[in-house]
C-alpha positions in Angstrom: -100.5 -47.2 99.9 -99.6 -50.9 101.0 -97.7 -49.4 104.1 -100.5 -46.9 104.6 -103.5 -49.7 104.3 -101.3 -51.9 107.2 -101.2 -49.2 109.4 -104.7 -48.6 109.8 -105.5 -52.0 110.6 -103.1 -51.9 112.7 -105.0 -49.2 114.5 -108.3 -50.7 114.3 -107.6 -53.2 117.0 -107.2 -50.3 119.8 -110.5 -48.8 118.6 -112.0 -52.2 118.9 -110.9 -52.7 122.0 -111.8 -49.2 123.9 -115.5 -49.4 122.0 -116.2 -52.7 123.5 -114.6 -51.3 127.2 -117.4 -48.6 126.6 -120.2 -50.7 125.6 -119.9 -53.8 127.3 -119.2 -52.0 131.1 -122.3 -48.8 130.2 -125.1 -51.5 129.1 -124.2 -53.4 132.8 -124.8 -50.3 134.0 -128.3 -49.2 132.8 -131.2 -49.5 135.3 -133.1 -52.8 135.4 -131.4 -55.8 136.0 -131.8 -59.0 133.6 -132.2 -61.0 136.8 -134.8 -58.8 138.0 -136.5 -59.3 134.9 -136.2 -63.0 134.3 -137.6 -63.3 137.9 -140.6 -61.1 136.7 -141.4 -62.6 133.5 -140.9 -66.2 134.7 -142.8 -65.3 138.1 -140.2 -67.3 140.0 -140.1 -66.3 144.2 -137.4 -63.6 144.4 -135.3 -65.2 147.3 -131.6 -64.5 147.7 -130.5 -68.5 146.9 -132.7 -67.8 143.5 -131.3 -65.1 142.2 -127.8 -66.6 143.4 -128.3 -69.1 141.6 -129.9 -67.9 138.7 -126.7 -65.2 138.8 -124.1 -68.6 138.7 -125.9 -70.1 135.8 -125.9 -67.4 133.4 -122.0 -66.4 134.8 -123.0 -62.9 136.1 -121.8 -63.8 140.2 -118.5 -62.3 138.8 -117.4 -58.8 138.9 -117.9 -56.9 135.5 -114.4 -56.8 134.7 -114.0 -60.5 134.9 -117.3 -61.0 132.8 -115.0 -58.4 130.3 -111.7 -60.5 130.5 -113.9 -63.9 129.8 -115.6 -62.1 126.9 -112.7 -61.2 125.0 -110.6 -64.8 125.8 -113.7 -66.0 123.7 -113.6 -64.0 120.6 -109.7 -64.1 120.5 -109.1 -67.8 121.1 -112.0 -69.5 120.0 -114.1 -66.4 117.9 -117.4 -67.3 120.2 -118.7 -64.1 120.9 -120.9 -66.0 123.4 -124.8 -67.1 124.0 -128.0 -65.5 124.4 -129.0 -65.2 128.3 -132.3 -65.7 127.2 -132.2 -68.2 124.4 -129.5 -69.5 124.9 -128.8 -69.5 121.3 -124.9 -68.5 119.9 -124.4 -64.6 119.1 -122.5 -65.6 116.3 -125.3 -67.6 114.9 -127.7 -64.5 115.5 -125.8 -62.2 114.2 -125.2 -64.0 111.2 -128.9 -64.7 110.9 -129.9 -61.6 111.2 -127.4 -59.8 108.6 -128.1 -60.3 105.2 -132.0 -58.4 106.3 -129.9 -55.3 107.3 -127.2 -55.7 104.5 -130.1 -56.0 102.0 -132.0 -52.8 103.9 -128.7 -51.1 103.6 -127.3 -51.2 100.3 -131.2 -50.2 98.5 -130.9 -47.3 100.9 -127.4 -46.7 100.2 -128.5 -47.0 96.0 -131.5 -44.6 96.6 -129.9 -42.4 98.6 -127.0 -42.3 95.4 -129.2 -42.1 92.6 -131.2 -39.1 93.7 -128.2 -37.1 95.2 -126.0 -37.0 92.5 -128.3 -36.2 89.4 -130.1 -33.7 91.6 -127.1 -32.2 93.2 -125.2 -32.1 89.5 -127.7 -30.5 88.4 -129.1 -27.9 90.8 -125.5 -26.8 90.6 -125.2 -26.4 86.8 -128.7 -24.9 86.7 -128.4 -22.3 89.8 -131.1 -20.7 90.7 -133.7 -22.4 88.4 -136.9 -24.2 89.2 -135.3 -27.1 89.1 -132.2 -25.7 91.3 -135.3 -24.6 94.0 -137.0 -27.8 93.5 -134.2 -30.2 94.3 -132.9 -27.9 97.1 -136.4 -28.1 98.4 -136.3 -31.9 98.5 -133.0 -32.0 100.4 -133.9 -29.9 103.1 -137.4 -31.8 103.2 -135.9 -34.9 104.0 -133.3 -32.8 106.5 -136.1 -31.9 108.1 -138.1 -34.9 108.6 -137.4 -37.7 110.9 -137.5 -41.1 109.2 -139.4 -42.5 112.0 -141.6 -39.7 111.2 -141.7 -40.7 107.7 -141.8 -44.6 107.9 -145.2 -44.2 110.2 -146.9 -41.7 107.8 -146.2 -44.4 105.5 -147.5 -47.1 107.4 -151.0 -45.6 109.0 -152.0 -43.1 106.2 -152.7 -45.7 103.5 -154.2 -47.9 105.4 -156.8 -45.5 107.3 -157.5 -43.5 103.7 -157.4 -46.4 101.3 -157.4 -49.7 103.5 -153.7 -50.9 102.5 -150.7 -50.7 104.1 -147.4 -52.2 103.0 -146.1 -55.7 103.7 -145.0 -56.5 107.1 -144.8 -59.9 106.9 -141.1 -61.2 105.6 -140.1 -63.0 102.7 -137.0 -64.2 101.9 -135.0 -62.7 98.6 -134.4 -66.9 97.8 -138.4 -67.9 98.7 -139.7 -65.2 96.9 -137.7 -62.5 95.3 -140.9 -60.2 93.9 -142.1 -59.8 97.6 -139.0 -59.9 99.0 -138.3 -56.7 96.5 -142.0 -54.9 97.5 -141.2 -55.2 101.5 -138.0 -53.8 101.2 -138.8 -50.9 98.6 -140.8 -48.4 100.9 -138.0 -48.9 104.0 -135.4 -48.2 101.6 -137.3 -45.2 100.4 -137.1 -43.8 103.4 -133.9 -44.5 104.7 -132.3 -43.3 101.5 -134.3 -40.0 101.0 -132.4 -39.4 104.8 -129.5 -40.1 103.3 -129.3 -38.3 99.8 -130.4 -35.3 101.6 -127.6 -33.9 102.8 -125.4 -35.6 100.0 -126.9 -33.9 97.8 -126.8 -30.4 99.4 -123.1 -31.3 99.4 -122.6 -32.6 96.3 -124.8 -29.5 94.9 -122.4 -26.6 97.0 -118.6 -28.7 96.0 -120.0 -28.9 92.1 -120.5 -25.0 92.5 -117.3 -24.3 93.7 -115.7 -26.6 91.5 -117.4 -25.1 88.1 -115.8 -21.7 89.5 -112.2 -23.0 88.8 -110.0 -21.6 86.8 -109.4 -25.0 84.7 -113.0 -25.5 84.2 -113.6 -21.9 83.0 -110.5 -22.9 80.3 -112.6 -26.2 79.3 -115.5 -23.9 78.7 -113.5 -21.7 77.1 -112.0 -24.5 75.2 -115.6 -24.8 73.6 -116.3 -28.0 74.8 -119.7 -30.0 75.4 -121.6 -29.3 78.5 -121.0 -32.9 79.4 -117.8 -33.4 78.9 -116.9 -30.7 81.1 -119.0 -31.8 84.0 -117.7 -35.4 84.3 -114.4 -35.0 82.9 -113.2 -31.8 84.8 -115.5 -31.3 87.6 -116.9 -34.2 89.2 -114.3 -36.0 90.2 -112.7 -32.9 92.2 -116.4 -32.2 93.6 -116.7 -35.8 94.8 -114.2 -36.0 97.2 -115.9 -34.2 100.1 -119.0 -36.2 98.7 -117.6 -39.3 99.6 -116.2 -38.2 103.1 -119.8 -37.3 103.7 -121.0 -40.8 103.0 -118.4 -42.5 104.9 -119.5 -40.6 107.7 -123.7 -41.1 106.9 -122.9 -44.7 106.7 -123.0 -45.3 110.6 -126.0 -43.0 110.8 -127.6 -45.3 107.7 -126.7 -48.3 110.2 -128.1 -46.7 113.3 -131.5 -45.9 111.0 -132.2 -49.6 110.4 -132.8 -50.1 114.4 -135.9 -47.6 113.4 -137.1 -48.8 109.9 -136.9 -52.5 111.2 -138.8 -52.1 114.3 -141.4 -50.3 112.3 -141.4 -52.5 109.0 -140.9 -55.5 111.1 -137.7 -56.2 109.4 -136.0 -59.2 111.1 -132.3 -57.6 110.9 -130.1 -56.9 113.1 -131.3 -53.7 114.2 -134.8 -55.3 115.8 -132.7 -57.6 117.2 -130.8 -55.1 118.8 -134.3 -53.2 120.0 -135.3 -57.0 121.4 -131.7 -57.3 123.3 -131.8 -54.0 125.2 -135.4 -54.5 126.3 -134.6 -57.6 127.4 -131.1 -56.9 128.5 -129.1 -59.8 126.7 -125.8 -58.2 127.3 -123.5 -60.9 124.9 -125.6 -60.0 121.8 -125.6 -55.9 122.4 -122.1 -55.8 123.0 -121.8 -58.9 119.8 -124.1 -56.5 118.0 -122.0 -53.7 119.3 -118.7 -55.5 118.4 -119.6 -56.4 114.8 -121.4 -52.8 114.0 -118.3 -51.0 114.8 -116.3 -53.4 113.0 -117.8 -52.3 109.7 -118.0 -48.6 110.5 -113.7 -48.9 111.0 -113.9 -50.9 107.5 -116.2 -48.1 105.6 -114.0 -45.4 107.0 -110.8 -47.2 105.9 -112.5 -47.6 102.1 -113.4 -44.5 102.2 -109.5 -43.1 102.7 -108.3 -45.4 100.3 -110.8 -44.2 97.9 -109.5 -40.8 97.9 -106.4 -42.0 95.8 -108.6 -43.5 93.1 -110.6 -39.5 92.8 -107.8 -38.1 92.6 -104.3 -38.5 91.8 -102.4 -36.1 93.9 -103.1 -37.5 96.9 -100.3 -39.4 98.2 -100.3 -42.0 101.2 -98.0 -42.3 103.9 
């Protein structure tokens, strides 16, 4: 496993690389022009000598490839992943800011998301074809079905034009104030998480089916043990290892969500700062934001492999 965990980092630095070629040389390539826009917003006389100058101060009079080549120096020699054309402010700093909003978003999702899919899918699968089996499958495809942005404004504007309350949009640290901290991030976790479990659960449901089939688990039963000790001794590990594939790969989409939920919530993580950089075109922190986001989708995928060996003992690295 050691040789096998080495080698994969080994070929996370290529995939680093070519995701940042991608990102940093297609956001330059949008329409709209930060120059343009700074020269709008600032209502500053759009001579060539300005925007020349403007150009030299913020280090874009270069061709793109050099910008590229300066960008990566940075991070590899002195781990600056550079400042905010607007602000001014470090990426680093931002990013780091911004974080622990979206790590906190992320792992209540990620906990919602778990404790509904597995007790519902475990159970719509030993229960086939009961109320309960119609009721959960009903639920997944339900949140299959509905966008969270959907979702997250239902939630939003219905309470407030039926009842008069909405809820809290205003943000509270988990140190100031950990209650309201908690009751901000409950419905946005909600949400996110029902979009998750949904299809976990679906899977989790059809792999505990096909598992229960087995001719080992038919010997347990046969064996005349409990109900229980069948399903989570024999059958659920065996079932979860297509599970957990499936939540490696939701985990980007769960990341990609929070630019969404945030925006709508008025979360201040790093996906509204991401929504704030592209309308604003702040190229160093989308391709930072870009840079780190990827970084942990490489890292998730890599658990996620090395995970398989923990499930299940006949699978062998190389």
């Amino acid at each position: 496993m050691r040789e096998y965990f080495f080698r994969r980092l080994l070929i996370l630095f290529p995939t680093i690389i070519f995701a940042t070629l991608i990102v940093f040389f297609i956001i330059r390539l949008t329409p709209g022009h930060i120059i343009d826009l700074m020269i709008t917003q600032h209502d500053v006389a759009a001579e060539e000598i300005t925007r020349e100058k403007i150009e030299a101060a913020l280090g874009l009079d270069v061709p793109i490839y050099i910008q590229y080549f300066r960008w990566m120096k940075n991070i590899f020699i002195h781990g600056d992943l550079g400042n905010s054309l607007w602000k001014g402010t470090s990426v680093m700093e931002e990013v780091l800011e911004r974080l622990p909003v979206t790590f906190e978003l992320g792992l209540f999702s990620l906990f919602f998301a778990l404790i509904l899919a597995f007790p519902v899918g475990i159970y719509s699968a030993i229960r086939q074809d009961t109320v309960g089996d119609y009721a959960g499958r009903t639920i997944a495809i339900l949140g299959i079905a509905v966008p969270t942005f959907v979702t997250g404004t239902v939630v939003i504007v219905v309470p407030g034009i039926f009842w008069g309350w909405s809820p809290p949009v205003e943000y509270v640290a988990f140190t100031e104030n950990p209650v309201e901290n908690l009751k901000m991030f409950l419905f946005p976790s909600l949400i996110l998480g029902m979009a998750l479990s949904a299809v976990t659960m679906r899977m989790t449901r059809t792999m505990m089916l096909e598992v229960l089939r087995q001719d080992y688990v038919r010997t347990a039963w046969a064996k005349g043990l409990k109900e229980l000790t069948v399903v989570r001794k024999h059958a659920l590990k065996n079932a979860l290892i297509p599970v957990i594939t499936l939540i490696g790969l939701q985990l980007p989409v769960l990341i990609g969500g929070t630019v969404i939920i945030e925006s709508i919530f008025v979360l201040p993580g790093m996906g509204l700062l991401m929504l704030e950089a592209i309308n604003q075109r702040d190229y160093p922190i989308i391709t930072g934001l870009m840079l780190f986001i990827g970084l942990v989708i490489l890292v998730i995928n890599l658990v996620v492999d090395l995970s398989y060996g923990f499930l299940d003992p006949k699978v062998r690295y190389k």
